[in-house]
C-alpha positions, 0 to 999 in steps of 0.5 A: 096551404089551402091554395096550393094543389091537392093532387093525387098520382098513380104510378105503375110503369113497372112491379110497384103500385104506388099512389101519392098525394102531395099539396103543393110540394108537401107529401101528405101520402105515398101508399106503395103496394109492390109485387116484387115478391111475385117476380123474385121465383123469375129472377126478373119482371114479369110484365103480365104478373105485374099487370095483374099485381097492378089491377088487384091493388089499385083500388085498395092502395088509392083508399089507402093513400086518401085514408093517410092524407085525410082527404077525400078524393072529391078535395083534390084538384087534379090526378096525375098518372105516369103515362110512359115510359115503362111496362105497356100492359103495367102503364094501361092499368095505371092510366085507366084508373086515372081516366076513370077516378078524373071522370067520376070526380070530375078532375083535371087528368095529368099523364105524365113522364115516369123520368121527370117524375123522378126529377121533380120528387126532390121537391118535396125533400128539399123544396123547389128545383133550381132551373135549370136542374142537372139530373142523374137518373139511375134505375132498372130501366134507364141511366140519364143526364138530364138537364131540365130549364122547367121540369113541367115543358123543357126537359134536355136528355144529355147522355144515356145508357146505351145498353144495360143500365145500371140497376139492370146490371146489379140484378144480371150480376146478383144472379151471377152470385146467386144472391136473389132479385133485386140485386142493387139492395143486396149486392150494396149489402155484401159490399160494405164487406168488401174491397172496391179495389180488390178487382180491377173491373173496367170503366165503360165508356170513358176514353177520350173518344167516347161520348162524354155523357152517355153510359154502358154497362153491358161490358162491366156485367159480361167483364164481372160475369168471366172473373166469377166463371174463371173462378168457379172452372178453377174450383176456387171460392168467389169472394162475392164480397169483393166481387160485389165491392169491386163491381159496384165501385165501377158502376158508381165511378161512371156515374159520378164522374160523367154527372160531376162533368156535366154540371162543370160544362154545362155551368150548373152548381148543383146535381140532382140523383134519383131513381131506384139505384140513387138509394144505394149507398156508395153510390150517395157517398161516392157522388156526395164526395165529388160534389164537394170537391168540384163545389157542386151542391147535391141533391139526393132524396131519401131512399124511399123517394127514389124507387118507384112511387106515386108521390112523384107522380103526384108532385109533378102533377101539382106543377102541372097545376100550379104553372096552368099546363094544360091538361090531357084528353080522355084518348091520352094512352099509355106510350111505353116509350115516351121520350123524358122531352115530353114531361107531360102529355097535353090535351085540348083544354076546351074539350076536357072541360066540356067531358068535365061538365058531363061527368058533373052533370052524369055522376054528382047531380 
């Protein structure tokens, strides 16, 4: 164990503090401090609440995670901090900590993709990623087919959403029902009540002419939002059960079906599901059913790894270490929208060794 990396990661793209210490591929620490609560009064994020939220719990939920791993922090053998995509003003808060607690400490600094994150916190589930990875990522923000040959340089976006994804949906349809934010937790709640095929919501983009991976929701949300308003106008009860059953029974339909379809084309066996809208579950169950059937194996991590946290920050940042990638320049700056072909952001090495030395010399001497 003593020869794998100790790394910490910062996560901040959005409405969650996270930071996360993992060695090798073995989670030690996941401290979250979330903001949620500050947002749920606006039905949605709000980038300048989070970005306070962030710079209030940042040191506190960093003394936290180092506490839990039993670690000091002058043990680690690098930091990792999400450098996009997400929230500018969040992701400044995240990658200002990390440049300051490298520099102090004298530690390689990782700014890494917020999606391969994601990808790579299945390593410390069900240990390494196959290569290549087939990867379904479904949060508030994005819905991507992804297929990844190495998770730290080669990442290949096949199909994205190109509207609403799909956790942004959920929360559009929740406020519909007045069901409160988030909307994917609750709307699964009512769901298991319900009938998934009491409605006949529609499949976005899957005709025969449509693009095979990419996804759209916005039609399902306008689609499920007339249904409510028709019912409401008519003076009738809305099942929301129903209404919620049915609703996410198409989003999950999409995903599925597209994922499952892209592991067969591209001749992959497996399918990795992550981000926050994967702990949903008829989405797992849905997907777990396919997978069997097309003789796919799937990879899901637990529901607390797949919303926004620093251990998968952090276990990618141990890869980052572990393959020698280089690491990034003090200049590195948030990118609220890095591309997930960029899983890292690389520096000059001989550069950030040289300011290494300095903050040795300047703060430990």
């Amino acid at each position: 164990m003593a020869d794998e990396p100790l790394v910490l990661g910062i996560e901040t793209s959005c409405d969650e503090t996270g930071v996360g210490i993992v060695r090798g591929t073995t989670l030690l620490a996941d401290a979250v401090a979330s903001s949620v609560d500050e947002h749920a009064r606006f039905g949605g994020v709000v980038p300048e609440v989070a970005s306070r939220a962030h710079l209030e719990a940042m040191v506190p939920t960093i003394e936290r995670a180092l506490k839990d791993a039993g670690v000091s922090a002058r043990d680690l053998d690098g930091i990792a901090v999400t450098a996009g995509p997400g929230l500018a003003g969040a992701l400044l808060v995240g990658v200002s900590a990390a440049k300051a607690y490298a520099y102090a400490l004298g530690k390689p600094l990782y700014g890494v993709n917020h999606l391969a994150s994601h990808i790579c916190v299945d390593q410390l589930e069900h240990g390494p990623l196959p290569e290549p990875t087939m990867a379904l990522l479904v949060s508030g923000g994005h819905s991507s087919l992804l297929l990844s040959a190495d998770i730290t340089s080669d990442v290949r976006p096949l199909g994205a959403t190109i509207d609403d994804a799909a956790g942004e949906a959920f929360d559009k349809i929740a406020r519909v029902l007045n069901l409160g934010f988030p909307g994917g937790p609750v709307i699964d709640r009512y769901a298991r009540e319900g009938d998934p095929e009491a409605i006949a919501f529609p499949r976005g983009l899957t005709g025969p002419r449509d693009p095979a991976y990419d996804f759209s929701f916005s039609g399902l949300k306008t689609a499920v939002a007339r249904w409510i308003e028709a019912k409401r106008a008519a003076g009738e009860e809305v099942p929301v059960r129903d209404v919620s059953a049915s609703f996410q029974e198409a989003v999950v339909d999409v995903l599925t079906r597209k994922a499952v379809r892209a592991c067969k084309d591209e001749g992959v066996d497996h399918l990795m599901i992550g981000g926050g809208v994967a702990a949903n579950s008829r989405l797992r169950a849905l997907a777990q059913e396919r997978c069997e059937a097309a003789g796919i194996r799937l990879r899901v991590p637990r529901p607390k790894l797949c919303t926004d946290n620093g251990a998968m920050v952090a276990a990618l940042g141990a890869e980052m270490v572990a393959r020698n990638r280089a690491a990034s320049d003090w200049d590195l700056s948030a990118d609220s929208s890095l591309p997930v072909t960029d899983p890292h952001v690389p520096g000059a090495a001989h550069s950030h060794d040289h300011v290494h030395e300095t903050a040795r010399e300047n703060l430990y001497s």
